[in-house]
C-alpha positions as CSV (number, residue, x, y, z in Angstrom):
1,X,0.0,0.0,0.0
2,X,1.3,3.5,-0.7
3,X,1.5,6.4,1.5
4,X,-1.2,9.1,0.3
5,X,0.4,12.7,-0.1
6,X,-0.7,14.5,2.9
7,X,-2.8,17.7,1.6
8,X,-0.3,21.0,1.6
9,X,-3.3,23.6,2.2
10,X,-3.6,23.3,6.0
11,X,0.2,23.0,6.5
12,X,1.2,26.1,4.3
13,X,-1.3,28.1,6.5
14,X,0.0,26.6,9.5
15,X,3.6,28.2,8.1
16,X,2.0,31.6,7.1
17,X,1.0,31.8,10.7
18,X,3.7,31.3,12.4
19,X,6.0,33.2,10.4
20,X,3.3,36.2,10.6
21,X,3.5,36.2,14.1
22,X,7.4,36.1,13.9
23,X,7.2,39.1,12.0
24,X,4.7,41.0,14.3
25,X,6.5,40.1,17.1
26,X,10.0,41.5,15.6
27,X,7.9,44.8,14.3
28,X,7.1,45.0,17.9
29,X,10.1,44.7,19.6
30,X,11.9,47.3,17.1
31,X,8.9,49.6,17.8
32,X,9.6,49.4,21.6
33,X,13.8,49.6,20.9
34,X,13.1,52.5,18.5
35,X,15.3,55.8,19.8
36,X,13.8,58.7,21.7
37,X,14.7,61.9,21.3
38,X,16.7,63.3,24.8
39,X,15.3,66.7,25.0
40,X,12.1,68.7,23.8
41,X,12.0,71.4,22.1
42,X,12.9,74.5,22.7
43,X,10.8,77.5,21.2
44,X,13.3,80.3,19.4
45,X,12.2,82.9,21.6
46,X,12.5,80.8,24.6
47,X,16.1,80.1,23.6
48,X,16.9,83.7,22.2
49,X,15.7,84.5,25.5
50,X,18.7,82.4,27.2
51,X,21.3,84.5,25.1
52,X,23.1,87.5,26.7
53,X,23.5,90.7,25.3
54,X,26.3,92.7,27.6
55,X,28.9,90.6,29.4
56,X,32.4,91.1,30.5
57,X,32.8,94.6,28.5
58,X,30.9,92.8,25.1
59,X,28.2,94.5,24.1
60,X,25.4,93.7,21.2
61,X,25.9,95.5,18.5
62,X,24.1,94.0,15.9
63,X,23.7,90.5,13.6
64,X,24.9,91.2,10.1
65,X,28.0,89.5,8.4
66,X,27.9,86.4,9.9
67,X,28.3,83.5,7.5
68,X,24.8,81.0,7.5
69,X,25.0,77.7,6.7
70,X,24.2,77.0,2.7
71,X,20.6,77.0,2.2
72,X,19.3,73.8,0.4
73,X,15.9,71.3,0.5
74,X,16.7,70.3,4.1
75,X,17.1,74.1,5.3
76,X,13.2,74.6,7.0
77,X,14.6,71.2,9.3
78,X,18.2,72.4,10.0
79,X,18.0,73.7,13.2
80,X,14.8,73.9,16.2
81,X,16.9,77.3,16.9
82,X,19.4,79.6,14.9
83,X,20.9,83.0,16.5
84,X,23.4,84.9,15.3
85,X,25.4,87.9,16.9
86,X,27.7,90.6,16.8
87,X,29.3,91.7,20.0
88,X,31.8,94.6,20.4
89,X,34.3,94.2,22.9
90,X,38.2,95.0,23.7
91,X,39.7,95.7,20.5
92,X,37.4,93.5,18.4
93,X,34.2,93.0,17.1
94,X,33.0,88.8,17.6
95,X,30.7,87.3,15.4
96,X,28.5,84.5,17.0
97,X,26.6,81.7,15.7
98,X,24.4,79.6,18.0
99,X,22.7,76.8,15.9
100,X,20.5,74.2,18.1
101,X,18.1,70.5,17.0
102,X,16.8,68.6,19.6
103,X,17.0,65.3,17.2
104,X,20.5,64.5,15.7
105,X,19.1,61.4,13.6
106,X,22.0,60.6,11.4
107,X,19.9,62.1,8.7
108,X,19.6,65.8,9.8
109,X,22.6,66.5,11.4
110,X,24.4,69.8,12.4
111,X,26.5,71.9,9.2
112,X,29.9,71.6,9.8
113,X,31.7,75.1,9.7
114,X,33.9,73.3,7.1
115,X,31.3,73.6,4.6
116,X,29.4,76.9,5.1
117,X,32.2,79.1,4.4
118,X,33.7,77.1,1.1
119,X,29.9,77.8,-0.3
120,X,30.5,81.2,0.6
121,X,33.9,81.9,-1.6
122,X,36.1,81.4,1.1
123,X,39.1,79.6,1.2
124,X,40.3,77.6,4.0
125,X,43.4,76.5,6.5
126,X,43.4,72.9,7.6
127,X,41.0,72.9,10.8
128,X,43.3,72.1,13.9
129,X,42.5,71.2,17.0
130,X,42.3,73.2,20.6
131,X,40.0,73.3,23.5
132,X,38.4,76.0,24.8
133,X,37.7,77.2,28.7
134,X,34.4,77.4,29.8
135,X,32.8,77.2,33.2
136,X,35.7,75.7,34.0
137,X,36.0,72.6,32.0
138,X,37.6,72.0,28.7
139,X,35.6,71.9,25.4
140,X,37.0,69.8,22.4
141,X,36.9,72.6,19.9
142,X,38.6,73.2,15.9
143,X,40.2,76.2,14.7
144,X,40.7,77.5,11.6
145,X,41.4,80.6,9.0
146,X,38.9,81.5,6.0
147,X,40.3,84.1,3.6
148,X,38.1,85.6,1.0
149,X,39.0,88.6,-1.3
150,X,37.8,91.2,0.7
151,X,38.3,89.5,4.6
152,X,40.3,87.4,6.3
153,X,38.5,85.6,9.4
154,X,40.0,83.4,12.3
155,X,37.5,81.0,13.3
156,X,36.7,78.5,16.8
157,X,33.8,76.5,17.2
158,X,32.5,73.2,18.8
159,X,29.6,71.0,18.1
160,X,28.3,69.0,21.5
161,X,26.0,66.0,20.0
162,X,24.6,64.1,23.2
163,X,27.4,63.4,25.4
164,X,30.2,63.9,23.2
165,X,32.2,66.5,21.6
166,X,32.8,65.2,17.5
167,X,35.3,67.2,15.9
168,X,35.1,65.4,12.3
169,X,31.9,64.2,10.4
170,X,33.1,60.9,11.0
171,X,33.3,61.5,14.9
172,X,29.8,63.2,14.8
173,X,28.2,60.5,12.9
174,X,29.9,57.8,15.1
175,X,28.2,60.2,18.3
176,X,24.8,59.6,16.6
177,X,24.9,55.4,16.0
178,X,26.3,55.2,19.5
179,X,23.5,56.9,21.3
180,X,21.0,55.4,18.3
181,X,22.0,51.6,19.8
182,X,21.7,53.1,23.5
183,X,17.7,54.1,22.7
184,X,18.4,57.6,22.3
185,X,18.4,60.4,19.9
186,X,20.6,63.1,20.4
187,X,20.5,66.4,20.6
188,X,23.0,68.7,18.6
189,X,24.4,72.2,19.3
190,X,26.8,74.1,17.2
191,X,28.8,76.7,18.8
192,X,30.8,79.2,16.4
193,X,32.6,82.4,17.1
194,X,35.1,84.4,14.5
195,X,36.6,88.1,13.9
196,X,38.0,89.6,11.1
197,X,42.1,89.7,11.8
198,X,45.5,88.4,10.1
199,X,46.7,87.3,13.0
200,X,46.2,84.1,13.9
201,X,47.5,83.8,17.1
202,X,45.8,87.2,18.8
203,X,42.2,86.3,17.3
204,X,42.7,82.9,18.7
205,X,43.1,84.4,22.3
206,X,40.5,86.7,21.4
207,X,37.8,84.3,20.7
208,X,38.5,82.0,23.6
209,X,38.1,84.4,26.4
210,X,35.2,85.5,24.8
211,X,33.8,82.3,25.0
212,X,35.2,81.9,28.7
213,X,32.4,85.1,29.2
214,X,29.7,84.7,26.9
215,X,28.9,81.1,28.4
216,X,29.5,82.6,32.0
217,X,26.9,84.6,31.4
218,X,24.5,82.5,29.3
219,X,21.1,81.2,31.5
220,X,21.7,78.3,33.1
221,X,19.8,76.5,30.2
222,X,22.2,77.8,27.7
223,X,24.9,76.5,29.8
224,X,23.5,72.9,30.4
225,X,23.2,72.7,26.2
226,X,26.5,74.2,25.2
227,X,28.9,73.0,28.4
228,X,28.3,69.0,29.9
């Protein structure tokens, strides 16, 4: 006697089923592992609220020719926040830009000075490395000179992504999968102060105790998003 075939409709149902499920439980788990982002949102007066005006003989004196990041399709979602300033102090007039996001995704992520002022017509040193004083810790910050035809600008700034300080795009975007993989989304703030000077090594000293004094007197919000 031979073995009749058993009938394939009930076991290829059985199969859909179970690997349904598997998938519905897998959509469900990476539902419940998907990142957060750390902070809320902060409304732009709220935060332009947080910035200083007169500090440690700086004054406000106005917001034009500060460089702005390149505008392109993603430049409504840039930045939650965006304020730029020019302060007069000893000897110099500082030009400040404070760029903040509340979601660095790995998508939309903070412009690099790098690339704003190249777009612009400017010409670049290689960016080095320093760190800056503030509030009494050390801030991993980059350095560098951006000559045009008509100026010649000495530039520090510092990006703080979550809990880390990237210096490179590689850096930042390594910031972003780590804190991806920990259930977070980071936030992103972009710190960048310049003057107009040939000489490197005065502006440099320039722009760093400004910073010392314009994040001594930010709001202690300011401080929390710009200093860890």
């Amino acid at each position: 006697m031979t073995d009749e075939a058993l009938p394939a409709g009930p076991l290829l149902s059985r199969r859909h089923f179970v690997v349904g499920g598997t998938f519905v439980v897998a959509s469900a788990v990476g539902f419940a592992r998907q990142p957060v982002a750390e902070r809320p949102l902060i409304s732009p007066a709220r935060f332009n609220g947080w910035v200083p005006t007169n500090f440690g003989g700086w004054a406000l004196v106005g917001s034009s020719g500060v460089v702005l990041p390149p505008p392109d399709t993603l430049s409504g979602r840039l930045y939650d926040d965006l304020v730029t300033r020019v302060y007069r102090g000893p000897g110099a007039d500082v030009m400040m830009l404070l760029a903040y996001n509340n979601r660095q995704d790995g998508v939309l992520q903070v412009h690099r000075p790098e690339i704003c002022y190249p777009v612009g017509g400017f010409t670049l040193t290689q960016t080095k490395r320093l760190a800056v004083g503030a509030l009494g810790r050390q801030v991993p910050a980059n350095v560098f000179t951006a000559t045009s035809p008509d100026r010649i600008e000495q530039v520090i700034y510092f990006t703080r992504l979550g809990n880390s300080y990237p210096r490179t795009w590689a850096e930042q975007r390594l910031a972003v999968v780590k804190q991806n993989l920990a259930g977070q989304i980071p936030d992103g703030v972009l710190m960048r102060v310049s003057l107009l000077s040939a000489d490197e090594s005065a502006a440099i000293a320039t722009l760093q105790a400004f910073i010392r004094a314009f994040v001594a007197a930010c709001a202690p919000p300011l401080q929390k998003l710009l200093v860890l």
